[in-house]
C-alpha positions as CSV (number, residue, x, y, z in Angstrom):
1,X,14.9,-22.8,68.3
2,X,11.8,-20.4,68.3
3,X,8.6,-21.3,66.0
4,X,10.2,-24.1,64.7
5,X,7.3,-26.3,65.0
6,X,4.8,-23.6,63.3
7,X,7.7,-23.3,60.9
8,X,7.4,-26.8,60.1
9,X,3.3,-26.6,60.5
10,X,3.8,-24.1,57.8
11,X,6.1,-25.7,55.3
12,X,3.7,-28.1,55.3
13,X,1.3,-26.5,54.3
14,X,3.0,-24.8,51.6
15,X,3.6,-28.2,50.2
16,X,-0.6,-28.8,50.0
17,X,-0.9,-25.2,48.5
18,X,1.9,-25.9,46.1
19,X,-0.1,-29.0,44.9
20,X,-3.2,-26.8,43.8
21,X,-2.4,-25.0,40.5
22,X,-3.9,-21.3,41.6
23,X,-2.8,-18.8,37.9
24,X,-4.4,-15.9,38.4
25,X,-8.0,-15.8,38.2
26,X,-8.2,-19.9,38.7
27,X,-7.8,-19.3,42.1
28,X,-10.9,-21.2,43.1
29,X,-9.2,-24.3,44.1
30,X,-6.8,-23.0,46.3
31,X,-9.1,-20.3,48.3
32,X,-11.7,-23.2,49.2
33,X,-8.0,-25.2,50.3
34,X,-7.2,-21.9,52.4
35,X,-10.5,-21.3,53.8
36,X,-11.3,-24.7,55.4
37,X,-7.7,-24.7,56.7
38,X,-8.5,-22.1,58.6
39,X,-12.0,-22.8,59.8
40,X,-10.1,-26.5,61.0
41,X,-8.1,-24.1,63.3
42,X,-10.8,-22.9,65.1
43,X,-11.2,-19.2,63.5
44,X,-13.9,-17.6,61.8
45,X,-13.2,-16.9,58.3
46,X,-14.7,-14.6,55.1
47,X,-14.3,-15.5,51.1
48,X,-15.6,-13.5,48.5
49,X,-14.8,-14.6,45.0
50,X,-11.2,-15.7,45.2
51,X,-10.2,-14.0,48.3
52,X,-9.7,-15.6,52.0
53,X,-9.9,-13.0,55.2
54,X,-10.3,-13.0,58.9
55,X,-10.7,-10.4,61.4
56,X,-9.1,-11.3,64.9
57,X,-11.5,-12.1,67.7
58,X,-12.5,-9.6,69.9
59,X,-12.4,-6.8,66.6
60,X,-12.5,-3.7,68.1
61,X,-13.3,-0.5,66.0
62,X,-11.9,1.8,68.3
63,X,-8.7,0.1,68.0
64,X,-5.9,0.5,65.1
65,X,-5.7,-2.2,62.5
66,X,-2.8,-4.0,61.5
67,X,-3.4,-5.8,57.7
68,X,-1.1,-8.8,57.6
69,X,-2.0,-9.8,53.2
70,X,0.1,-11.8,50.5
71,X,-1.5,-13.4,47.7
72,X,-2.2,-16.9,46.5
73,X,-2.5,-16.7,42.3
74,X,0.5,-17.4,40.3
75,X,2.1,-17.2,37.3
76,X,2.3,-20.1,34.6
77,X,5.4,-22.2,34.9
78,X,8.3,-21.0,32.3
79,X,10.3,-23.9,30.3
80,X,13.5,-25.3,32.0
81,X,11.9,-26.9,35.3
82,X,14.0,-29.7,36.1
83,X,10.8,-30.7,38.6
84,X,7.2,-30.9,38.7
85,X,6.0,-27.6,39.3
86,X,2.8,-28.5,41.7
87,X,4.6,-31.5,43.0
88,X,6.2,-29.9,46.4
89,X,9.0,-31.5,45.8
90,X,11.6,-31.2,49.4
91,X,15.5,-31.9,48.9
92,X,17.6,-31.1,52.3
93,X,15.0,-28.6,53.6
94,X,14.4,-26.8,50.2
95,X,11.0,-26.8,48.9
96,X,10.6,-26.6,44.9
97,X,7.0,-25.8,43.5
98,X,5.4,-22.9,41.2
99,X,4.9,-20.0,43.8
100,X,6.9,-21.5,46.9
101,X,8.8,-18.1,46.9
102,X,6.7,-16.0,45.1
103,X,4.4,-15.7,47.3
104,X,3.5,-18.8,49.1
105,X,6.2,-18.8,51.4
106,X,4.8,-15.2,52.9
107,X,1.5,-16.6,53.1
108,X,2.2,-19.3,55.4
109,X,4.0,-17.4,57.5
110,X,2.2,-14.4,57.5
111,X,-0.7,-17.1,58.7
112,X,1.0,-19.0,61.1
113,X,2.1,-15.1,62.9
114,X,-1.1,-14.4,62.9
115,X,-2.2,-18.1,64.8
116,X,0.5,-16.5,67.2
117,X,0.0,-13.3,67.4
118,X,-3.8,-13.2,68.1
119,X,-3.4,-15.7,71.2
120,X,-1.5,-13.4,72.8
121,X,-3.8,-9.3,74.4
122,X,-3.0,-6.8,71.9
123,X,-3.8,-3.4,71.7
124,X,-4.7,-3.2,68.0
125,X,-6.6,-5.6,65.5
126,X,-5.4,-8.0,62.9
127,X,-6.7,-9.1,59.7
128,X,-5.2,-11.7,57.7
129,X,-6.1,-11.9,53.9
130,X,-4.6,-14.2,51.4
131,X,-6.1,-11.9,47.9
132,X,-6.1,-13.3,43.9
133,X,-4.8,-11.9,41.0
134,X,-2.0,-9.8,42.1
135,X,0.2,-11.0,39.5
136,X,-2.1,-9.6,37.0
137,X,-3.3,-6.5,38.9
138,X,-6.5,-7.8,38.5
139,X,-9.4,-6.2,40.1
140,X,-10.9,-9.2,41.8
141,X,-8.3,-9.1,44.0
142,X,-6.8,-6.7,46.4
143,X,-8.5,-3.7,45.2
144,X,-12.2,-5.5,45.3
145,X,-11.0,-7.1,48.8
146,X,-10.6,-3.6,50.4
147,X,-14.2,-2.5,49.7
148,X,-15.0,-5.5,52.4
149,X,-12.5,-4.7,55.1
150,X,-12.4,-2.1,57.8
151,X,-10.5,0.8,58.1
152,X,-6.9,-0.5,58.3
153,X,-4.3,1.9,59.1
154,X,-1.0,-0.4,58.4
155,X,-0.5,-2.9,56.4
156,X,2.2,-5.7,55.8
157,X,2.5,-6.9,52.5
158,X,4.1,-10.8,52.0
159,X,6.7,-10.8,48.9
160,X,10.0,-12.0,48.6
161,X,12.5,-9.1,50.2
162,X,14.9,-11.5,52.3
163,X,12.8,-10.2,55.7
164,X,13.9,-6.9,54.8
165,X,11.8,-3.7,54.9
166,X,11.1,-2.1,51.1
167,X,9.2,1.0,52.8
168,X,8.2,2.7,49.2
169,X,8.2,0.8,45.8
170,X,7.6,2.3,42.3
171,X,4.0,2.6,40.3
172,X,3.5,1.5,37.1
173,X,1.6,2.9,34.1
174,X,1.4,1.2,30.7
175,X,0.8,3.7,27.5
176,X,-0.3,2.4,24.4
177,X,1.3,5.6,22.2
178,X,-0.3,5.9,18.3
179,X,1.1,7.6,15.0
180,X,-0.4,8.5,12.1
181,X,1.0,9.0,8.7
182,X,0.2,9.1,4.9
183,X,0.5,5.4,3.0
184,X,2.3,6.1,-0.4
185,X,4.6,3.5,-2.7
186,X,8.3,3.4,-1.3
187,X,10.3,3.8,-4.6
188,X,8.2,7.3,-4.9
189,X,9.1,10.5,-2.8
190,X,5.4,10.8,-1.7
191,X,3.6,9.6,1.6
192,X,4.4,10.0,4.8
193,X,6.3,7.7,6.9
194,X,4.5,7.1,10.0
195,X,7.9,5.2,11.5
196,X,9.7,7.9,11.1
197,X,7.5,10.0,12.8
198,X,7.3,7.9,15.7
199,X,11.3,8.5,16.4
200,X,11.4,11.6,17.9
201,X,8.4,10.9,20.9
202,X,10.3,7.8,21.2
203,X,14.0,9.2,21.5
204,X,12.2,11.6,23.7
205,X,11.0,8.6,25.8
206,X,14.5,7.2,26.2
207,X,16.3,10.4,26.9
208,X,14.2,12.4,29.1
209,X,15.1,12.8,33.0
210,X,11.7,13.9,35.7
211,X,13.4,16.2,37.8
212,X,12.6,14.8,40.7
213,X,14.5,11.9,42.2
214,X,13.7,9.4,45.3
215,X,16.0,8.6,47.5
216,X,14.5,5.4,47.8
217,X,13.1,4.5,44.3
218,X,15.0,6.7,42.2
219,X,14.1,8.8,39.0
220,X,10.9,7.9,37.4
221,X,11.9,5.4,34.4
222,X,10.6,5.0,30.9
223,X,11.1,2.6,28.4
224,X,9.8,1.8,25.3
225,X,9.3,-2.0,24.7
226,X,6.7,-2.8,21.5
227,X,6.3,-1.6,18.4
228,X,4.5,-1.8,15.4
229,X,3.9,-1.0,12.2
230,X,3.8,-1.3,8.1
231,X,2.1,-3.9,5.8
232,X,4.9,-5.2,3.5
233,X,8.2,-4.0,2.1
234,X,7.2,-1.4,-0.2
235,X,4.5,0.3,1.3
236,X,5.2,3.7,3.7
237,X,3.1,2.9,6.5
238,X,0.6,5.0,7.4
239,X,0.0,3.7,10.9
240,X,3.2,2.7,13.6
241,X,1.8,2.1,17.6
242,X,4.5,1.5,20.1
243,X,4.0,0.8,23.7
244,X,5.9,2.7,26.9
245,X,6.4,1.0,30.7
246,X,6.3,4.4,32.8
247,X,7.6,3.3,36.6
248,X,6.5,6.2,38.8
249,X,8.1,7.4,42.0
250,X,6.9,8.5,45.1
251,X,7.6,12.3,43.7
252,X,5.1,11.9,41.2
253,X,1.1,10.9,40.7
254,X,0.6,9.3,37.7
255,X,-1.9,12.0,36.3
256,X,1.3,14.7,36.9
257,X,3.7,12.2,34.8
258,X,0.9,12.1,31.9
259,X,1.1,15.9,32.2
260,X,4.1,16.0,31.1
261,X,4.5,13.5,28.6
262,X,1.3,15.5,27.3
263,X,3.4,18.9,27.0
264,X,6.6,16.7,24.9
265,X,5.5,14.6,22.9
266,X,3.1,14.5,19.3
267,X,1.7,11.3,19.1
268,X,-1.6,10.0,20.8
269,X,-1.8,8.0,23.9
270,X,-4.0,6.3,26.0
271,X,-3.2,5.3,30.0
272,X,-4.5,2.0,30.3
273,X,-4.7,2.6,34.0
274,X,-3.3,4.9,36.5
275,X,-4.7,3.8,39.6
276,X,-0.9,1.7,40.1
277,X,0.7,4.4,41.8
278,X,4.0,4.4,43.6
279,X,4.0,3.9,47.7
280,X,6.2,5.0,50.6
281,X,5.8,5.0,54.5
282,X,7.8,7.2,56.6
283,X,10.4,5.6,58.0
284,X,9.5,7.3,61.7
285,X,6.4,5.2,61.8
286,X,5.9,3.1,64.9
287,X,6.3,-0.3,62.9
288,X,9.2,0.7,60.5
289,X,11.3,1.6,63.3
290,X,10.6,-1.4,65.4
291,X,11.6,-3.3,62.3
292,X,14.9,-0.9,62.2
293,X,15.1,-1.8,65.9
294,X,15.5,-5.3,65.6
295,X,18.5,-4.6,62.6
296,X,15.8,-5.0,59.6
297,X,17.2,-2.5,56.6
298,X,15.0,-0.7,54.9
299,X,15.1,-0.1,50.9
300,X,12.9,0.9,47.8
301,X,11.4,-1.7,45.5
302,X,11.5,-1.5,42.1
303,X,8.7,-4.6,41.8
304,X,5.1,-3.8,42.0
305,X,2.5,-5.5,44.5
306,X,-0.6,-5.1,45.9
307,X,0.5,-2.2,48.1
308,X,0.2,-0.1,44.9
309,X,-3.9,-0.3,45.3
310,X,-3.3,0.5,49.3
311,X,-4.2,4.3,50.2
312,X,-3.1,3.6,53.7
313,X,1.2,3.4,55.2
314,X,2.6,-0.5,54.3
315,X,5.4,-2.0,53.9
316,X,6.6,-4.6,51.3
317,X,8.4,-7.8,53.8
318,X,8.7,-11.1,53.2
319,X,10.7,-14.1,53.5
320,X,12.6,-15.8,49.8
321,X,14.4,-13.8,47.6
322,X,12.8,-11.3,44.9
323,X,15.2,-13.2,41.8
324,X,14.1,-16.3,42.4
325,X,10.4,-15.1,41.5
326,X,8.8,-16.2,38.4
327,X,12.0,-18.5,37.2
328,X,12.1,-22.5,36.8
329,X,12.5,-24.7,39.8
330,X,11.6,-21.6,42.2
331,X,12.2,-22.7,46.0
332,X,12.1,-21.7,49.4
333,X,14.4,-23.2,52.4
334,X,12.2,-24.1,55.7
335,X,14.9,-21.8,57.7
336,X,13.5,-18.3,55.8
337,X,9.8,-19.4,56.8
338,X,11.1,-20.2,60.4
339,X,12.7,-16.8,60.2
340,X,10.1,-15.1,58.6
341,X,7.8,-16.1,61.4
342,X,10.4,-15.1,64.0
343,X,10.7,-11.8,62.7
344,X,7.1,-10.8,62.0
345,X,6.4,-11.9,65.7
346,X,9.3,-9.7,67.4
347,X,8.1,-7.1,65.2
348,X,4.2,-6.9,66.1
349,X,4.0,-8.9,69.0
350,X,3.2,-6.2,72.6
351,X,3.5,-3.4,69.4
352,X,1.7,0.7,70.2
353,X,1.2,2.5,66.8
């Protein structure tokens, strides 16, 4: 059986990472783990804040750059674990912990191609780099990482896809939409509801259709999910906010979809950000269709990642599965990280691009 002793090198591992709580921006722990890891195997190795990189020996500039990243923060257990979250707890091959699929699993194995991968002459670089706060979309993290690197012209990014490819995934924006209105006494015709005039920009939230569709990630989707408003029962409020999750496609920046919301709607909004924007990678690229060549599928994610802060071609592959993320008793089986190694391997390995 191929790389089944890194496989099991790696599950290992996973186990010690699974031990070290890492939440988003408490990271520290974990990162100093991670880093003298790697340093005990013999490779150089770069940390700034909560971020752990290395360039492959022998860098070459002239070369292209192949960016192998997944990140190492997690979110905060939900209720119903049957097990200790940080124990690394292993029934029949399965390994239960807080981030084992999500993404812990793609790290290790992401690493442990890398080990691979750069003992054997390529024609292009590597750079491995475990990043914080991705489950956040924190700024300390992949977006603050890339201001460090070189020039990377691919990039495979470690989540949960079953080893499959997602070549494109959707961008996200988050609108924090505000109405004003005139307070009066509700058992009087006077005032002006501010509720009431909320409904029509928010029907027109849940009704309207972006012309253009992906045939990857669909239509652009919006959906209205807070709201908020009045004092007590017999007031008319005079103030109603409501909040909109905009998930963009690849046919659309995010300043052309706030155009248009602009042009239809009355209230006022704010963007909190727009730098989340929605990804795809042509699917003649040298890497995608090596991955098509060895029978990997290809599909559009609907999830966000770090690829979103990524102005170069990526793609979204790694081993667990995507519904298993962020639930109680999350696991991983030590077959997907042997696979997952497998595959990266006969995907990069002797690879022109």
């Amino acid at each position: 059986m191929k790389f089944k002793e890194e496989a099991n090198d790696a599950f290992a591992l996973l186990q010690q990472l699974i031990s070290i709580p890492s939440f988003s921006k408490e990271e520290k722990a974990v990162a100093e783990f991670l880093e003298r890891f790697i340093e005990e195997k013999g490779y150089d190795v770069t940390r700034k804040g909560n971020n752990v990189w290395m360039l492959s020996p022998g860098f070459d500039v002239s070369r292209p750059t192949l960016l192998l990243n997944s990140h190492i923060d997690t979110v905060k257990p939900v209720v119903g674990w049957t097990v200790e979250p940080f124990s690394g707890f292993v029934e029949k091959n399965k390994l239960y912990g807080l981030g084992s699929n999500d993404a812990g699993a793609s790290i290790v194995s992401l690493l442990f191609a890398y080990f691979y991968l750069t003992q054997q002459q390529q024609t292009y670089n590597l750079i491995f780099a475990a990043s914080a706060e991705e489950e956040i979309s924190g700024k300390n993290g992949m977006e603050s990482l890339l201001q460090e690197l070189p020039e990377i012209d691919f990039a495979i990014v470690g989540e949960p896809t079953k080893m499959q490819m997602a070549v494109a995934e959707k961008g996200l924006m988050v609108l924090d939409c505000f109405v004003n209105g005139q307070a009066g006494h509700a058992a009087r015709f006077d005032g002006e509801n501010a509720i009431y005039k909320a409904l029509n920009d928010i029907e027109w939230f849940r009704t309207f259709e972006f012309t253009k569709k992906s045939e990857l990630l669909g239509a652009v989707k919006m959906t209205v999910t807070q709201i908020n408003a009045g004092t007590q029962h017999n007031v008319i409020p005079d103030k109603c906010t409501f909040l909109v999750d905009v998930r963009s496609n690849e046919m659309y920046t995010n300043d052309e979809i706030l155009e248009i919301i602009n042009k239809n709607v009355s209230c006022n909004f704010n963007a909190r950000s727009t730098r989340l924007s929605s990804t795809a990678t042509p699917l003649h690229h040298p890497i995608v269709k090596r991955g098509s060549e060895i029978n990997l599928q290809h599909f559009g994610s609907p999830t966000l990642s770090d690829q979103s802060v990524m102005n170069f071609p990526s793609l979204k592959m790694g081993p667990g599965d995507s519904a298993r993320s962020h639930t109680a008793d999350e696991y991983i089986l030590l077959d997907e990280i042997r696979e997952a190694i497998e595959i990266y391997v006969d995907m990069l390995d002797g690879l022109k691009f």
